[in-house]
ROLUM-464797 format. One record per residue (C-alpha): residue number from 1; residue in one letter; x, y, z. Coordinates in steps of 0.1 Angstrom, whole numbers. Layout:
N
num: NUM&residu: A&east: X&north: Y&up: Z
...
***
This chain:
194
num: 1&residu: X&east: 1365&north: 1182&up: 1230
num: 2&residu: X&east: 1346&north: 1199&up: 1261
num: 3&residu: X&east: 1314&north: 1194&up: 1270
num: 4&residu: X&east: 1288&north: 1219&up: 1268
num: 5&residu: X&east: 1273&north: 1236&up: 1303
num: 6&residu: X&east: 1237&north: 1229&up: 1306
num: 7&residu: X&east: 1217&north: 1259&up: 1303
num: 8&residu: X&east: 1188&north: 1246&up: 1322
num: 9&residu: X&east: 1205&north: 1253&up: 1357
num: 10&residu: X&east: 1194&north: 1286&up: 1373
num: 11&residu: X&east: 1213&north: 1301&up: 1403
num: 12&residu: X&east: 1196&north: 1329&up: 1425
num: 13&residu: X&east: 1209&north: 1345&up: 1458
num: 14&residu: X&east: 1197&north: 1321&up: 1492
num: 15&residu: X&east: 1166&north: 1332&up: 1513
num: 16&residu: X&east: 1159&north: 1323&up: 1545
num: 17&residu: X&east: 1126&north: 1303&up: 1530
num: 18&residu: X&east: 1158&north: 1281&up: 1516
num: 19&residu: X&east: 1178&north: 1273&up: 1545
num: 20&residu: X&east: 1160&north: 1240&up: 1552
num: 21&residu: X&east: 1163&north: 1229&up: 1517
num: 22&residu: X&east: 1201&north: 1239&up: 1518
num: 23&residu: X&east: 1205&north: 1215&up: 1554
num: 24&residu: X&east: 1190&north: 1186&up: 1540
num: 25&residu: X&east: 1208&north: 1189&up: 1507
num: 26&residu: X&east: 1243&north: 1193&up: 1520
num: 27&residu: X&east: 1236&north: 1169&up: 1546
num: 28&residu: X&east: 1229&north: 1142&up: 1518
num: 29&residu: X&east: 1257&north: 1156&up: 1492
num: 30&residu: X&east: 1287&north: 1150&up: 1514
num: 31&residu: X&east: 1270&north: 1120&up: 1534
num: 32&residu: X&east: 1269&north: 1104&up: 1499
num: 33&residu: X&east: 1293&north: 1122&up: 1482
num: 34&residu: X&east: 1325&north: 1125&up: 1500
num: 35&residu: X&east: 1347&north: 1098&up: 1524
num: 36&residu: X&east: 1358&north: 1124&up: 1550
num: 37&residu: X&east: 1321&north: 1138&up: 1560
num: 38&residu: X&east: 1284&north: 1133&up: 1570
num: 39&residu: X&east: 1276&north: 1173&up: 1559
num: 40&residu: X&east: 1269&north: 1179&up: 1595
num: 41&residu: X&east: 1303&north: 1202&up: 1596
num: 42&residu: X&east: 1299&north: 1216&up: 1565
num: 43&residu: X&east: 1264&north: 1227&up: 1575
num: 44&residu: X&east: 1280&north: 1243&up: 1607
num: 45&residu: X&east: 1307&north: 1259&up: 1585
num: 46&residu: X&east: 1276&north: 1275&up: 1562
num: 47&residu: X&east: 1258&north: 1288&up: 1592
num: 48&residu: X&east: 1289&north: 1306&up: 1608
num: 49&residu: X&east: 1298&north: 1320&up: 1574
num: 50&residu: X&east: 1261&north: 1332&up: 1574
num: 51&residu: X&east: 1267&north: 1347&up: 1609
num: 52&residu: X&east: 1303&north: 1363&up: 1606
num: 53&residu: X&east: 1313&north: 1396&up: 1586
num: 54&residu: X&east: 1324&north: 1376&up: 1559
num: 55&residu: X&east: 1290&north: 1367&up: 1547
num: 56&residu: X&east: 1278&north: 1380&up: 1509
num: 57&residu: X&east: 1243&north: 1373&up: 1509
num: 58&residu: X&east: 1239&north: 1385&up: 1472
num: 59&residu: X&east: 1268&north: 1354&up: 1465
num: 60&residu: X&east: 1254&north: 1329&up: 1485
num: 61&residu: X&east: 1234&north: 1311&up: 1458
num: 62&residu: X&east: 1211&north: 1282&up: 1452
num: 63&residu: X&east: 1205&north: 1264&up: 1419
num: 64&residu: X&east: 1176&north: 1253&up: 1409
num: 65&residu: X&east: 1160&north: 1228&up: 1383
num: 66&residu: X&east: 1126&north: 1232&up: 1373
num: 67&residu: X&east: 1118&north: 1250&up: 1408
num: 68&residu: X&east: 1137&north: 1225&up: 1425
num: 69&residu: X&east: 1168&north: 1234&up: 1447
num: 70&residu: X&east: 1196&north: 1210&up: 1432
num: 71&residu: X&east: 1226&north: 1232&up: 1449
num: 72&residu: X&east: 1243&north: 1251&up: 1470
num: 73&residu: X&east: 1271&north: 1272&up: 1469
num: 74&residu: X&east: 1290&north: 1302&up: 1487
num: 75&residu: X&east: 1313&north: 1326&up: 1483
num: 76&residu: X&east: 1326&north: 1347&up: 1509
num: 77&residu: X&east: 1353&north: 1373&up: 1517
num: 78&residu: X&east: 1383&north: 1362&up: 1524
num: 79&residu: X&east: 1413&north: 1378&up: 1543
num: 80&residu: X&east: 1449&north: 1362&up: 1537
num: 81&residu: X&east: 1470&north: 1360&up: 1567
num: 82&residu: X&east: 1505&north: 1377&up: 1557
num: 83&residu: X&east: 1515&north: 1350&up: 1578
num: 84&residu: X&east: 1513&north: 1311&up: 1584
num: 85&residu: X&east: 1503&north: 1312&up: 1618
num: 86&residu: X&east: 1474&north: 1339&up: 1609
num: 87&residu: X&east: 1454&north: 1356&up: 1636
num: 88&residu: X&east: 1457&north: 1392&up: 1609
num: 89&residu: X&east: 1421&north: 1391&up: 1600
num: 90&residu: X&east: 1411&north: 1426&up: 1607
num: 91&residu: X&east: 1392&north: 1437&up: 1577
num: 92&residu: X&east: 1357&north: 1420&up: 1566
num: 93&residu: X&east: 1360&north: 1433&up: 1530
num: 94&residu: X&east: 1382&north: 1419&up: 1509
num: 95&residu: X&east: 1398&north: 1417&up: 1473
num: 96&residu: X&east: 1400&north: 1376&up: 1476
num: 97&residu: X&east: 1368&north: 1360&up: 1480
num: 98&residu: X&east: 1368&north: 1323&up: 1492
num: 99&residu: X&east: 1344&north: 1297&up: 1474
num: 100&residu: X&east: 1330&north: 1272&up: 1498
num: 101&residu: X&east: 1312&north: 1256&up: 1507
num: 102&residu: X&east: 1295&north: 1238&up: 1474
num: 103&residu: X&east: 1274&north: 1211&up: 1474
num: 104&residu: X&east: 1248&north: 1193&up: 1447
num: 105&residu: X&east: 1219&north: 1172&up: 1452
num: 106&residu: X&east: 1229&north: 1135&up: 1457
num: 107&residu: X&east: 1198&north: 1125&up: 1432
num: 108&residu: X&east: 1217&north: 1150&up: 1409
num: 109&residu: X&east: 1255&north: 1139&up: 1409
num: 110&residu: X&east: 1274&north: 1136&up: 1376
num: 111&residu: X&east: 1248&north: 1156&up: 1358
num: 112&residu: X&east: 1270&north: 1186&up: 1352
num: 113&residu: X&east: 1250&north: 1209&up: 1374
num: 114&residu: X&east: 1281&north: 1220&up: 1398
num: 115&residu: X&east: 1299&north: 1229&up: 1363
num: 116&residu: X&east: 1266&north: 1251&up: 1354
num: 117&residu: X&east: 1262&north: 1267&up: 1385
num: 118&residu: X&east: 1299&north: 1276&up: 1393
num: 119&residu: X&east: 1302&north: 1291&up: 1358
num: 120&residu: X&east: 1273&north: 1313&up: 1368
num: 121&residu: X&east: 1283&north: 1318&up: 1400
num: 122&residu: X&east: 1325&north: 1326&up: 1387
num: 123&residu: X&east: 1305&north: 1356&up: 1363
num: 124&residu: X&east: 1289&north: 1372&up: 1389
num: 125&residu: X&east: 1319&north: 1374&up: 1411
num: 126&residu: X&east: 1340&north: 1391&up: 1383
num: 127&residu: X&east: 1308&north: 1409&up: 1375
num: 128&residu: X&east: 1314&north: 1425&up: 1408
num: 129&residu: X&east: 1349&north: 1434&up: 1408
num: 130&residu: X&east: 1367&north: 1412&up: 1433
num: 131&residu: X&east: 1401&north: 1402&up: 1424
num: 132&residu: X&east: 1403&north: 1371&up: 1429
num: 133&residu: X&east: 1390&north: 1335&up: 1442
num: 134&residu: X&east: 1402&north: 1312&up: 1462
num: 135&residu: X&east: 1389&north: 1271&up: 1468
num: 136&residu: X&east: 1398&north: 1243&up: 1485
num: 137&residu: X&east: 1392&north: 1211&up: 1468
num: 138&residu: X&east: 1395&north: 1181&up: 1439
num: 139&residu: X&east: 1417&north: 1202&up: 1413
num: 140&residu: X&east: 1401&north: 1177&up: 1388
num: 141&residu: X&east: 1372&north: 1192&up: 1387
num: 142&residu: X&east: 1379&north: 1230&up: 1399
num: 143&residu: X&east: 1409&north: 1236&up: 1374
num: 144&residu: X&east: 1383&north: 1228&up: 1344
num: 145&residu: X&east: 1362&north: 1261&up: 1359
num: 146&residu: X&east: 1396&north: 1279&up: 1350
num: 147&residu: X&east: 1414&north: 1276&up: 1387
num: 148&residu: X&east: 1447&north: 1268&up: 1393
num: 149&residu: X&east: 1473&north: 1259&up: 1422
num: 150&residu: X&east: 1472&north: 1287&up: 1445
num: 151&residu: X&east: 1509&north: 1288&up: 1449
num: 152&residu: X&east: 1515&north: 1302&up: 1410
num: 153&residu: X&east: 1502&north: 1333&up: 1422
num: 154&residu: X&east: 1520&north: 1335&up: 1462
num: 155&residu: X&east: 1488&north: 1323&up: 1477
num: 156&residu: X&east: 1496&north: 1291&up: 1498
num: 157&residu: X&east: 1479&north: 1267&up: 1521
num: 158&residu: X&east: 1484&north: 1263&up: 1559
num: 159&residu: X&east: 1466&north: 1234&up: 1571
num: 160&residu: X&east: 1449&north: 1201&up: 1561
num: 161&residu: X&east: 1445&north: 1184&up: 1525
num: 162&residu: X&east: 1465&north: 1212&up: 1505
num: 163&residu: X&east: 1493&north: 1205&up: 1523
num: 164&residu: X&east: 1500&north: 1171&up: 1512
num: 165&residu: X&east: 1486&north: 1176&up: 1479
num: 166&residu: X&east: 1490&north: 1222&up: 1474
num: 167&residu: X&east: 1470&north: 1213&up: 1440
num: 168&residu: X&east: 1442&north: 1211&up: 1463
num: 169&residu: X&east: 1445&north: 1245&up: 1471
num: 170&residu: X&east: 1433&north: 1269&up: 1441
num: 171&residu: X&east: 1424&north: 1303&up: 1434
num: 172&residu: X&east: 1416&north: 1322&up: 1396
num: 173&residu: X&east: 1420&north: 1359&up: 1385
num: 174&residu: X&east: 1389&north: 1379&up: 1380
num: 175&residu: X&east: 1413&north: 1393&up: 1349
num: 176&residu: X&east: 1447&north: 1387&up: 1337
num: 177&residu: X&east: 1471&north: 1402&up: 1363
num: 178&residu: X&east: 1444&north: 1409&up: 1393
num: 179&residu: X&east: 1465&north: 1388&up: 1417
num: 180&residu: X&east: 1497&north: 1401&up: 1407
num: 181&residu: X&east: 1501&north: 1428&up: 1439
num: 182&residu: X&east: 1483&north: 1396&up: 1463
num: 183&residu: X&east: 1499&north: 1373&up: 1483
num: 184&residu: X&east: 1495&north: 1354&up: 1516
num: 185&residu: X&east: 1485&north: 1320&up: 1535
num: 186&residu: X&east: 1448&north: 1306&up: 1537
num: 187&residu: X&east: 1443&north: 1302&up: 1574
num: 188&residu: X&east: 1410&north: 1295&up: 1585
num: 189&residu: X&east: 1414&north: 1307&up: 1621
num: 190&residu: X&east: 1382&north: 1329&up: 1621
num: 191&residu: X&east: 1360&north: 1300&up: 1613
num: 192&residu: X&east: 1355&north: 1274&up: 1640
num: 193&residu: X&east: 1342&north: 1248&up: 1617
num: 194&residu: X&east: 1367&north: 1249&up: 1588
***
């Protein structure tokens, strides 16, 4: 039996009237959240996506609940390396778009709201036409939003968690058969902060 998504979740593109609310959020979510960080990377990661020609600003989104920011979340393009050792990121618009990073409200974990606002967030990215999405993280959660081990479809980690664990490493079709022609390695070499 599967859960419902709540409908009372709202995401809208970030403005800059956000930015502080995203900080202190993120700062708190992974503080709280995760083992491996204080946010204070991730934070870093968010403003240099902001800053680099990879940025989407109409699919960087916050999610609110009754006016209140509750989330965070990103997506941005994406270049596969056509190797391991990467350094082949020429072109700023891509077919793959990379979700990261994502991050809910400590007050507001286990309350279904990253489900609600990925869902929304996964639409609007097909809405648009890309081909496909790549993510980095727990495969518990991210293959429930339809994503599955990046290496079904030639797409393969290079570095950290995946590489111990490649169902760590995701990514999900737009439509059935848009990553069929795609294939590559996830390097992160254009971000310092990844």
């Amino acid at each position: 039996m599967t859960k419902s998504i709540r409908k009372d979740i709202k995401i809208r593109p970030e403005t800059h009237k956000d930015y502080q609310d995203i900080v202190s959020l993120v700062l708190r979510s992974f503080k709280e959240g995760t083992p491996y960080s204080d946010g204070t990377d991730v934070v870093a990661l968010i403003e240099e996506i902001r800053d680099s020609k990879y940025y989407i600003p109409e699919l960087s989104f916050v999610a609110e609940l009754e006016n209140k920011v509750v989330g965070h979340f990103m997506f941005s393009h994406f270049p596969l390396s056509p190797t391991k050792e990467g350094g082949h990121h020429n072109n700023a618009k891509t077919e793959i778009i990379m979700l990261a990073p994502v991050a809910v409200h400590a007050d507001h974990f286990k309350q279904g709201i990253g489900t609600a606002m990925l869902t929304q967030g996964i639409n609007k990215v097909k809405e648009l036409g890309y081909r496909g999405i790549t993510v980095e993280g727990d495969f518990n959660f991210y293959n429930r939003l339809g994503f599955e081990t990046s290496s079904n479809y030639d797409i393969y980690p290079t570095s950290g968690f995946p590489m111990e664990e490649p169902r760590c490493m995701m990514c999900q079709e737009t439509y059935p058969g848009s990553l069929a022609e795609i294939k590559g390695y996830v390097v992160y070499d254009m971000y310092y902060n990844a």
